[in-house]
C-alpha positions as CSV (number, residue, x, y, z in Angstrom):
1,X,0.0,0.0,0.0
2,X,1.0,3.4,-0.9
3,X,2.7,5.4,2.6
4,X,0.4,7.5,4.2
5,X,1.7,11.3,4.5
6,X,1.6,12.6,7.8
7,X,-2.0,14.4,8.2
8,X,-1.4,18.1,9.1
9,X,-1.9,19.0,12.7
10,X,-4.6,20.7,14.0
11,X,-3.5,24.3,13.8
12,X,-2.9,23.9,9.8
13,X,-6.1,22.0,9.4
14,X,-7.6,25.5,10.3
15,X,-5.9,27.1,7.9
16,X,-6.6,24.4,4.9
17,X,-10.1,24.3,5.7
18,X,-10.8,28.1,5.3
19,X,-8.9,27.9,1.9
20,X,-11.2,24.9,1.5
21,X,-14.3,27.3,1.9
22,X,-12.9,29.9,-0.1
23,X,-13.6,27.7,-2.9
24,X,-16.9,25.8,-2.1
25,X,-18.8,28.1,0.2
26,X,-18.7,28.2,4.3
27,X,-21.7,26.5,3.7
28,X,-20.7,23.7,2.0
29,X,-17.7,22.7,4.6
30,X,-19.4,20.9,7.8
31,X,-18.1,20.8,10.7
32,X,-20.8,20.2,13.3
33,X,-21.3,16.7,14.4
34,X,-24.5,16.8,13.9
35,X,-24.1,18.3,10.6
36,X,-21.4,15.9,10.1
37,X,-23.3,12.4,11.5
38,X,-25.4,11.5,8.1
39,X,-22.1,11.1,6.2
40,X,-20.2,9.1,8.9
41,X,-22.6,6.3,9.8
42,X,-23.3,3.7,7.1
43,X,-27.0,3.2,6.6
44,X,-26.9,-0.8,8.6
45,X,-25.0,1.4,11.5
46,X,-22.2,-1.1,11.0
47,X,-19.5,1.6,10.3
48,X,-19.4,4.5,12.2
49,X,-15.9,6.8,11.1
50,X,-15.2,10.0,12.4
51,X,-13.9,13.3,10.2
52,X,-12.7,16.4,10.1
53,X,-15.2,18.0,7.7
54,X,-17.4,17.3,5.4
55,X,-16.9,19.5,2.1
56,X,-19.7,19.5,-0.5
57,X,-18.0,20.9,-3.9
58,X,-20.5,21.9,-6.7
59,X,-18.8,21.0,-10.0
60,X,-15.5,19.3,-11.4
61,X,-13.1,22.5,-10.8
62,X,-14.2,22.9,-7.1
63,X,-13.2,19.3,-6.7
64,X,-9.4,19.3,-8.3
65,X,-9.1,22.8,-6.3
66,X,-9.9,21.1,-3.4
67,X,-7.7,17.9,-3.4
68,X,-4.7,20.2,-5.0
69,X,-5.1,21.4,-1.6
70,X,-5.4,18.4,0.7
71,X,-2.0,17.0,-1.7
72,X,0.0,19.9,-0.9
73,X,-0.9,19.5,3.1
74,X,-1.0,15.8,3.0
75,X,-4.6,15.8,4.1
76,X,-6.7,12.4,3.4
77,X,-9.7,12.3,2.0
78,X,-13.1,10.0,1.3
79,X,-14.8,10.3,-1.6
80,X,-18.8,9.4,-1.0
81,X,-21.9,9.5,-2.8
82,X,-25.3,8.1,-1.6
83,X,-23.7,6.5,1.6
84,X,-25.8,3.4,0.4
85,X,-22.0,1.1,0.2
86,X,-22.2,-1.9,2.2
87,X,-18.5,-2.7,2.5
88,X,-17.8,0.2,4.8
89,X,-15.9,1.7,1.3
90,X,-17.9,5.3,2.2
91,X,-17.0,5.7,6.0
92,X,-13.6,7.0,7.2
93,X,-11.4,4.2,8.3
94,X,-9.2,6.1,10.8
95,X,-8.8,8.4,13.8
96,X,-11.1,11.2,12.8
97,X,-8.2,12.9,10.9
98,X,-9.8,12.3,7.5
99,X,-12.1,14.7,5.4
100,X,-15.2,13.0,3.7
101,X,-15.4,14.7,0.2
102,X,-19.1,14.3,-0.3
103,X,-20.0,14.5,-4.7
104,X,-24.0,14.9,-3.9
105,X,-24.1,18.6,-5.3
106,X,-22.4,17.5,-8.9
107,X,-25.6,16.3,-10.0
108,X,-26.2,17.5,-13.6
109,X,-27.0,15.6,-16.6
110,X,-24.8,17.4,-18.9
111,X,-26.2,15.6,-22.5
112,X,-28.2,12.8,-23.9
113,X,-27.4,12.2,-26.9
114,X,-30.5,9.6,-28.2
115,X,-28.9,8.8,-32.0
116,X,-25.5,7.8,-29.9
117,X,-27.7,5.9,-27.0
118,X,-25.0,7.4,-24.4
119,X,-25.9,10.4,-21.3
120,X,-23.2,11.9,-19.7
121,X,-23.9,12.7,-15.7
122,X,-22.0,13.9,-12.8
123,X,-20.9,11.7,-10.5
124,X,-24.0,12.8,-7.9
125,X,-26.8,11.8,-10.1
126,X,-28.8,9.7,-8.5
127,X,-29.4,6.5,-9.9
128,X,-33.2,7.3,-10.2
129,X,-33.2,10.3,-11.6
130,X,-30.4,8.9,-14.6
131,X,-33.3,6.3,-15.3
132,X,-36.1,8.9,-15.1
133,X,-34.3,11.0,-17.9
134,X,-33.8,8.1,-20.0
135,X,-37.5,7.4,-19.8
136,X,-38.2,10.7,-21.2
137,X,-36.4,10.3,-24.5
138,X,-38.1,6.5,-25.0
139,X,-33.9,5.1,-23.6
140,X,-33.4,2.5,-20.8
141,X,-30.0,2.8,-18.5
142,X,-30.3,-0.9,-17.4
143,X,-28.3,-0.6,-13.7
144,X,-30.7,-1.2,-11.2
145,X,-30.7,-1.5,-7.5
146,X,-32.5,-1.8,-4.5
147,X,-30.9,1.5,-3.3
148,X,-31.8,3.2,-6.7
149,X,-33.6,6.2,-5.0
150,X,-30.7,7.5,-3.5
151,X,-27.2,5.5,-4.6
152,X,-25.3,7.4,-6.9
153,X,-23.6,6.8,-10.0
154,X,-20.3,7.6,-9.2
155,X,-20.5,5.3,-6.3
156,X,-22.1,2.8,-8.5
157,X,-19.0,3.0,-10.9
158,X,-16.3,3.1,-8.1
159,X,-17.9,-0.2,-6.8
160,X,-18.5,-1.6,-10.1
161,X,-21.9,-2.0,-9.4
162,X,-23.8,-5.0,-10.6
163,X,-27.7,-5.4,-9.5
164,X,-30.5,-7.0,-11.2
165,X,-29.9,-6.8,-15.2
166,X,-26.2,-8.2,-15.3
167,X,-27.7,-11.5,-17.3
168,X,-28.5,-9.2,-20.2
169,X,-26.2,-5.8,-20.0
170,X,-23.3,-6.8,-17.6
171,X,-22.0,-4.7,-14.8
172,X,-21.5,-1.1,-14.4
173,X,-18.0,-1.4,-16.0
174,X,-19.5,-2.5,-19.0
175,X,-21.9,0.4,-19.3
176,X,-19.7,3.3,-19.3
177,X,-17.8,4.7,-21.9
178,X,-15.7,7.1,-20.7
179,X,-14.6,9.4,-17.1
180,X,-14.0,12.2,-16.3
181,X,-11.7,11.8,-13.4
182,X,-10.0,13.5,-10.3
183,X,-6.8,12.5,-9.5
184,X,-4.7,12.6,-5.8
185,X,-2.5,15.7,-7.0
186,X,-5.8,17.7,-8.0
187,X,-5.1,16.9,-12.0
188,X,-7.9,16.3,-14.2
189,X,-8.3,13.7,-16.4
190,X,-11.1,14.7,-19.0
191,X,-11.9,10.6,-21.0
192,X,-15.4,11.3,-21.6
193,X,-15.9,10.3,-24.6
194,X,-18.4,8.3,-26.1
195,X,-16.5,6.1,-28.2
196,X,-17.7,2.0,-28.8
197,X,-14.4,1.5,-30.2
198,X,-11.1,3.2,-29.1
199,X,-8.1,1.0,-29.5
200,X,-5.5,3.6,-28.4
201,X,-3.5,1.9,-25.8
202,X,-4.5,1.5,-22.3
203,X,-8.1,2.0,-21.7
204,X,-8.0,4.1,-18.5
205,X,-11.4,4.3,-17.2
206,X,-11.5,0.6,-16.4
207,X,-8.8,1.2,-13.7
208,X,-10.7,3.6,-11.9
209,X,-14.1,1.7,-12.3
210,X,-14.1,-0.6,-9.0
211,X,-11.3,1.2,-7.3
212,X,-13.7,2.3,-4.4
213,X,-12.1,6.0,-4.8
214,X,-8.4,4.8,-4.0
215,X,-6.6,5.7,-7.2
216,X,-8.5,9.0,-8.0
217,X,-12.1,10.9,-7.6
218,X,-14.8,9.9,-10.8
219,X,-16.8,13.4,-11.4
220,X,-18.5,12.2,-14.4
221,X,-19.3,9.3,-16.5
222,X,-20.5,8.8,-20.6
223,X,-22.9,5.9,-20.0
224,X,-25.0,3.9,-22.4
225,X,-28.6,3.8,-23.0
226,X,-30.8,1.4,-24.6
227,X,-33.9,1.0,-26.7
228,X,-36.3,0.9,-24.1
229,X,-38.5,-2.2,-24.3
230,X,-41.7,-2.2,-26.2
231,X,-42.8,-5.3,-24.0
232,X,-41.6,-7.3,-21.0
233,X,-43.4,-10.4,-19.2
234,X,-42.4,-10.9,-15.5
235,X,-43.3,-14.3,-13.5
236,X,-42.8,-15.3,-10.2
237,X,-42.5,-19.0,-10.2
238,X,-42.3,-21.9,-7.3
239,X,-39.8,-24.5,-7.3
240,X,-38.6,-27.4,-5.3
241,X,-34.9,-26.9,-5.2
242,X,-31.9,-24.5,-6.1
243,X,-31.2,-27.4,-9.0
244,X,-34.6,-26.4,-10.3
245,X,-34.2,-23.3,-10.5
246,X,-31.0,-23.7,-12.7
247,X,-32.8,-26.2,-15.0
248,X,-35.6,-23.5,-15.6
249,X,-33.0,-21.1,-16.3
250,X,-31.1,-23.3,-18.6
251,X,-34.4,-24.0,-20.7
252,X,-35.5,-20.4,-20.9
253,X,-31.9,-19.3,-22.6
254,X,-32.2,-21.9,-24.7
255,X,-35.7,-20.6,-25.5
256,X,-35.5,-17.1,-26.3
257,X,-31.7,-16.1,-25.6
258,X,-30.9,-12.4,-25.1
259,X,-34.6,-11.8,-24.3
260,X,-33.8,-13.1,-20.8
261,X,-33.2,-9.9,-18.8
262,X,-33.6,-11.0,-15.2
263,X,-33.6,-14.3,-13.4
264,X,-33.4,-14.0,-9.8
265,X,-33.5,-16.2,-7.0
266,X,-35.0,-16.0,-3.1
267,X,-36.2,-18.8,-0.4
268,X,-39.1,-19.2,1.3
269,X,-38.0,-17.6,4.6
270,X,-37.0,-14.3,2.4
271,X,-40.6,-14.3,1.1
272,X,-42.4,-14.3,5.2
273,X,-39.9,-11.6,6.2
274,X,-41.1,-9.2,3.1
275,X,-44.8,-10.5,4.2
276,X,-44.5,-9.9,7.7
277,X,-42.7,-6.1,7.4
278,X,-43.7,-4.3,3.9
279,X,-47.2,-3.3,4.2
280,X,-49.5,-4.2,1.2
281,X,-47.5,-6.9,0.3
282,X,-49.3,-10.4,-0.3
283,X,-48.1,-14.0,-1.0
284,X,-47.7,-14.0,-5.0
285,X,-48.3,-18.0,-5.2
286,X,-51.0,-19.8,-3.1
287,X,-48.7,-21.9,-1.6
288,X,-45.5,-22.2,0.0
289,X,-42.3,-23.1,-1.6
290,X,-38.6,-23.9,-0.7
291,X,-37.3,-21.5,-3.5
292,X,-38.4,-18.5,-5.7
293,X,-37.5,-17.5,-9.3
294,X,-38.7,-14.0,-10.3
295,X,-38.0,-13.8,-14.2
296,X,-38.5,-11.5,-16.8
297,X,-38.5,-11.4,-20.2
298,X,-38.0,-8.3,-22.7
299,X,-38.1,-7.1,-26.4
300,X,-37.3,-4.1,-28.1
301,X,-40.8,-5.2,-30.6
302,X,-44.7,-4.5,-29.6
303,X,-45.2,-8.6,-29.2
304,X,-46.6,-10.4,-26.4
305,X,-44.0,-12.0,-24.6
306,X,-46.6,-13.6,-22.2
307,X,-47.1,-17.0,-24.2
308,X,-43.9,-17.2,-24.8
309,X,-43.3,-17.6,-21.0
310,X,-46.2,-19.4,-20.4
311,X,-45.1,-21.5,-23.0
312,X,-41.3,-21.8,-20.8
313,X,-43.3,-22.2,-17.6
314,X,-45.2,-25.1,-19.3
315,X,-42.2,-26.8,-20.5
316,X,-40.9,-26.5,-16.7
317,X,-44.3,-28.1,-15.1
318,X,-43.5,-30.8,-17.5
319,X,-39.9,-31.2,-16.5
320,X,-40.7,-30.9,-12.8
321,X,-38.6,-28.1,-12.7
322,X,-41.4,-25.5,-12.0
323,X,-44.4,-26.4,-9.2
324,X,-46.5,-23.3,-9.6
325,X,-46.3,-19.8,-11.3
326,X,-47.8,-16.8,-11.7
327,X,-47.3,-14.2,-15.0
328,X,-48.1,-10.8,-14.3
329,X,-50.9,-9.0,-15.9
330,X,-49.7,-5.2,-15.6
331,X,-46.9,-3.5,-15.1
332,X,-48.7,-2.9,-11.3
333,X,-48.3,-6.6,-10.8
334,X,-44.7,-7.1,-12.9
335,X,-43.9,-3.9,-9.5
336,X,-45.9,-5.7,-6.8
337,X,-43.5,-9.3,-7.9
338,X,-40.3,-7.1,-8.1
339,X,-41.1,-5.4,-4.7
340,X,-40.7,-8.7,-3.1
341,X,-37.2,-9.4,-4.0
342,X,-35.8,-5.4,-4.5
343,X,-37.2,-5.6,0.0
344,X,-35.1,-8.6,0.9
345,X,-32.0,-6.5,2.2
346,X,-34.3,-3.8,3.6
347,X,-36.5,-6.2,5.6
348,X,-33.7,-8.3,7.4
349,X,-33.3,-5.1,9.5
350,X,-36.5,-5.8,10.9
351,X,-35.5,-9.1,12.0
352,X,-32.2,-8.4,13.8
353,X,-29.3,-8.3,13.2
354,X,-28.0,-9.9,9.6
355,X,-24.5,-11.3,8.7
356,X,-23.8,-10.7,5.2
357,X,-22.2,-11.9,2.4
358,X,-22.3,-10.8,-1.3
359,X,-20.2,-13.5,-3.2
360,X,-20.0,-15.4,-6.6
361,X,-19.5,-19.1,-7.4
362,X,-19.9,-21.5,-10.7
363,X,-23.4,-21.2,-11.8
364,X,-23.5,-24.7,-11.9
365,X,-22.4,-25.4,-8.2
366,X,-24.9,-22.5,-6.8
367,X,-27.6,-25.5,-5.1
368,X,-24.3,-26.8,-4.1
369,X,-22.6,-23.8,-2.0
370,X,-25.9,-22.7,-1.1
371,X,-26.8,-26.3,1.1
372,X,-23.2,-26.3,2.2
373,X,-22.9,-23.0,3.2
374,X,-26.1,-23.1,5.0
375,X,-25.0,-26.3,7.1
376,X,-22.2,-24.4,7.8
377,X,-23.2,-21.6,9.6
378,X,-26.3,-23.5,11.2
379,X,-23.3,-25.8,12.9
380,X,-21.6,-22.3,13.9
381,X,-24.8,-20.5,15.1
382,X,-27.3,-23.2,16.3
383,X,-31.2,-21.2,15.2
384,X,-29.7,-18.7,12.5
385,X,-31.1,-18.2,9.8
386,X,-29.8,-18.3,6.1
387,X,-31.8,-16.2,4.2
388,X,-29.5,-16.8,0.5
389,X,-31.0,-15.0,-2.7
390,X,-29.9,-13.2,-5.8
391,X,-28.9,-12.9,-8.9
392,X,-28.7,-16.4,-10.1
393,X,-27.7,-15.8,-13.7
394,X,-24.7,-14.7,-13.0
395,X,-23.6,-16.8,-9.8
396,X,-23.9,-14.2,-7.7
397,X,-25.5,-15.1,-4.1
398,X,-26.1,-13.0,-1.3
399,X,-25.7,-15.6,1.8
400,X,-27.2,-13.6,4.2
401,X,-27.4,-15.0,7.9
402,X,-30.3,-13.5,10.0
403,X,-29.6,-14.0,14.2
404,X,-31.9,-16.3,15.8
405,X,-35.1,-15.3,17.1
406,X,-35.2,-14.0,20.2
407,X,-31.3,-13.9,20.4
408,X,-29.4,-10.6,21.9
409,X,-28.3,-8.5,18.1
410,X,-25.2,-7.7,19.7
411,X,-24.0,-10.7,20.7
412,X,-25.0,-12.4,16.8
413,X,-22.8,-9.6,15.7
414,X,-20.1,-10.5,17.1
415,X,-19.7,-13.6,15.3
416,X,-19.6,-11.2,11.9
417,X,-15.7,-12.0,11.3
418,X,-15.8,-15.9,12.3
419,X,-19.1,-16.4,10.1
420,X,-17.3,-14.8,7.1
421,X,-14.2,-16.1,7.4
422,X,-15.8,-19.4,7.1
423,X,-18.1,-18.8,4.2
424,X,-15.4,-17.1,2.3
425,X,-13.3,-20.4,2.9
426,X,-16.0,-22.6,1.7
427,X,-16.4,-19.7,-1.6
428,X,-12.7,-20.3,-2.3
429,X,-13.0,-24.4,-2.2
430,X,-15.8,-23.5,-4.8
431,X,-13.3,-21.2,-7.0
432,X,-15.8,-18.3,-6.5
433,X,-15.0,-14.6,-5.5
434,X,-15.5,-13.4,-1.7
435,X,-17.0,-10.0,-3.6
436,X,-19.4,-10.1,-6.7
437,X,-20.7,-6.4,-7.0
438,X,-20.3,-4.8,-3.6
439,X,-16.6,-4.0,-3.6
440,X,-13.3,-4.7,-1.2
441,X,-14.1,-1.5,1.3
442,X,-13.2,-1.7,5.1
443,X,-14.9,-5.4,5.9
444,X,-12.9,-7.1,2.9
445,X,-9.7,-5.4,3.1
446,X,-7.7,-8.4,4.7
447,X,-8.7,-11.1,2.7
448,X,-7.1,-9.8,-0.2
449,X,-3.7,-10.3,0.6
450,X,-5.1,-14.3,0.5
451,X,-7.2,-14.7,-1.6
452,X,-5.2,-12.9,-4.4
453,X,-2.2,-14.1,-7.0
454,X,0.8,-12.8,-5.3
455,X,1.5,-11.1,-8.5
456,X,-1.8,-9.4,-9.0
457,X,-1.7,-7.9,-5.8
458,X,1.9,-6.4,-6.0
459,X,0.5,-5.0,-9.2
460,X,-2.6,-3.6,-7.4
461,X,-0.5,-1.8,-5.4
462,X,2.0,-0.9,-7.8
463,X,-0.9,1.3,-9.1
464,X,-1.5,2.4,-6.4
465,X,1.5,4.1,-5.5
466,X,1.6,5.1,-9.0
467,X,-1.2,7.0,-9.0
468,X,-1.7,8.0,-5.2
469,X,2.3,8.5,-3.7
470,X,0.8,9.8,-0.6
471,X,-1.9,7.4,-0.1
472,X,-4.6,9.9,0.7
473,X,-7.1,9.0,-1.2
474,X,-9.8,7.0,0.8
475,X,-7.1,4.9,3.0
476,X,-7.8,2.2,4.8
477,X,-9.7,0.7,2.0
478,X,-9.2,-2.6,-0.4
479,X,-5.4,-2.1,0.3
């Protein structure tokens, strides 16, 4: 890891942080802890950092200003968006001598360009409002999330965001085109461009996209767009086992191919806690079932795609891959099915406290990890609860362990390291990842140095300290 420059001592911080508010505004550098608080306690309450500001810039120049600064006194700095990060990659990682460099006020949409299919948006957009904007001019930006209403995009490219559509359009990295880019020193690197093909040496942006803020500050983004769809069929299907569930998904590729835009997975257990805390909800089959698939098909054509999955579904009753199902009528009901899996990371709040795990193994072996994973932690944690769902597609599982009823939160808690330190052993016997789409952060940071080629992870930080001598840009984190 790149050395850390010696933070400037109180007395100078005084100084640097009224040259700070000469360019953003008085008003825009926090120093209250109350004022502070929002931005240095992640949203599960499981990090809680300490700072010594909180400085709000307004557009691209305020930001290099600002970090020309905090080079030249050696002052560290966290880049954050929506705080909606559930790594810890947003929260300030050490003694309260950090500054959190907050990118909510660069929120423009500075062009759409409809013949190009690309926008361009500051790094404060919120992931909403970029999908709103696309719905005006008939384009779809396919990255969703459950925290949609208030992550933002420059958080979603830092962490290399994945979500719900990866089957079909593939993670954040593959829907940008080009930064624009901060870096330590204050330099700007202006690669927005909205090129498909650029062969001109190395391509840049993808260093930065999933870097969690380490090797410089993203301030904008050329993204893509897509034709929105002219007609979609959702169904929520019942089946017996995780096995099933891949059979059904194996048929349906085979059936229509790229019209497969969603395919995600949930168990029973995930199902009563969405029942028993979101109100309106309702069970979408009659009766209960071990495992969930929510699918969706979509085409760029006015056709109904509902025989067609009734057609799949059919094939799967035959099969005994599917038990029951249910196609949605209306784009109300398609909302109502996709409601019950977009609440499954909300609700486990309500239950207590929740162990998490956002990993990735062969598609193949998900039923696999999922039964061994889930006899692991039950041997670990006699009453827990596994409550495993996601993107099953792509192999991407989140293993979430809920506390036993009735147990003291605290004390489940504390069990957070030994619990993943034993599910990310048993994802490494699987040759998975111990991080699909939610980044390296604070919780991950020491598995890397194991889990990684010896030789990609001097390069790693050979970047690094090329990029970031001082190592002030977000420290503490994947490194």
């Amino acid at each position: 890891m790149s050395p850390r420059t010696k933070p400037a001592a109180a007395h100078d911080t005084d100084d640097l942080l009224a040259a700070i508010e000469a360019i953003v505004g008085a008003e825009n550098v926090l120093r209250e802890p109350e004022d502070m608080q929002p931005y240095l306690v992640e949203w599960r309450d499981r990090y809680v950092g300490q700072a010594r500001a909180i400085v709000r810039p307004s557009n691209t120049g305020e930001v290099s200003s600002v970090m020309a600064l905090a080079h030249e006194a050696g002052q560290p700095i966290v880049p954050q968006g929506g705080n909606t990060g559930l790594v810890g990659g947003q929260i300030p990682a050490g003694g309260g001598d950090e500054i959190v460099l907050s990118l909510a006020r660069l929120n423009r949409i500075r062009d759409i360009d409809t013949l190009g299919d690309t926008m361009t948006v500051e790094a404060g957009c919120v992931l909403e409002a970029i999908h709103e904007a696309a719905e005006v001019v008939e384009r779809m930006f396919p990255l969703s999330l459950g925290a949609q209403g208030s992550c933002m995009i420059g958080g979603n490219l830092a962490s290399n965001a994945g979500g719900t559509a990866v089957l079909a359009y593939g993670n954040a990295r593959d829907l940008t085109l080009g930064l624009e880019v901060v870096l330590a020193d204050g330099r700007v690197w202006n690669g927005l461009r909205a090129l498909k093909k650029d062969n001109t040496g190395y391509d840049l942006k993808d260093l930065f996209i999933g870097s969690e803020g380490t090797l410089g500050i993203i301030t904008a983004a050329v993204i893509k767009l897509f034709p929105k769809p002219r007609a979609t069929a959702t169904a929520f299907v019942g089946v017996a086992s995780v096995e099933a569930a891949l059979n059904l998904l194996n048929d349906t590729r085979a059936a229509v191919g790229g019209a497969l835009t969603a395919f995600e997975f949930m168990p029973r257990i995930g199902i009563e806690f969405v029942l028993r805390h979101v109100q309106g909800s309702r069970d979408p089959l009659e009766a209960e079932h071990p495992w969930y698939v929510l699918m969706e098909l979509s085409s760029g054509i006015e056709e109904s795609l509902d025989e067609t999955l009734e057609t799949i579904l059919g094939g799967g009753y035959e099969r005994g891959n599917v038990v029951d199902a249910t196609v949605a009528k209306s784009h109300a009901e398609a909302q109502a099915l996709w409601r019950m899996r977009l609440m499954l990371s909300e609700v486990q709040k309500h239950e207590g406290g929740s162990i998490k795990h956002d990993v990735a193994v062969p598609v193949a072996r998900m039923g696999e990890f999922v039964r061994a994973a889930s006899e692991l932690v039950a041997g670990m944690v006699p009453g827990c609860r596994p409550v495993p769902f996601g993107h099953l597609g792509d192999g991407n599982v989140h293993f979430n362990v809920s506390q036993p009823p009735g147990a003291d939160r605290e004390a489940f808690l504390a069990q957070w390291e030994r619990v993943n330190d034993a599910v990310h052993d048993l994802v490494m016997t699987f040759g998975g990842s111990v991080s699909a789409e939610h980044g390296i952060g604070q919780m991950k940071r020491s598995l890397l140095r194991r889990i990684k080629d010896p030789v990609e992870y001097d390069l790693m930080k050979t970047l690094k300290s090329a990029l970031d001598p001082k190592g002030l840009l977000n420290p503490g984190k994947v490194l």
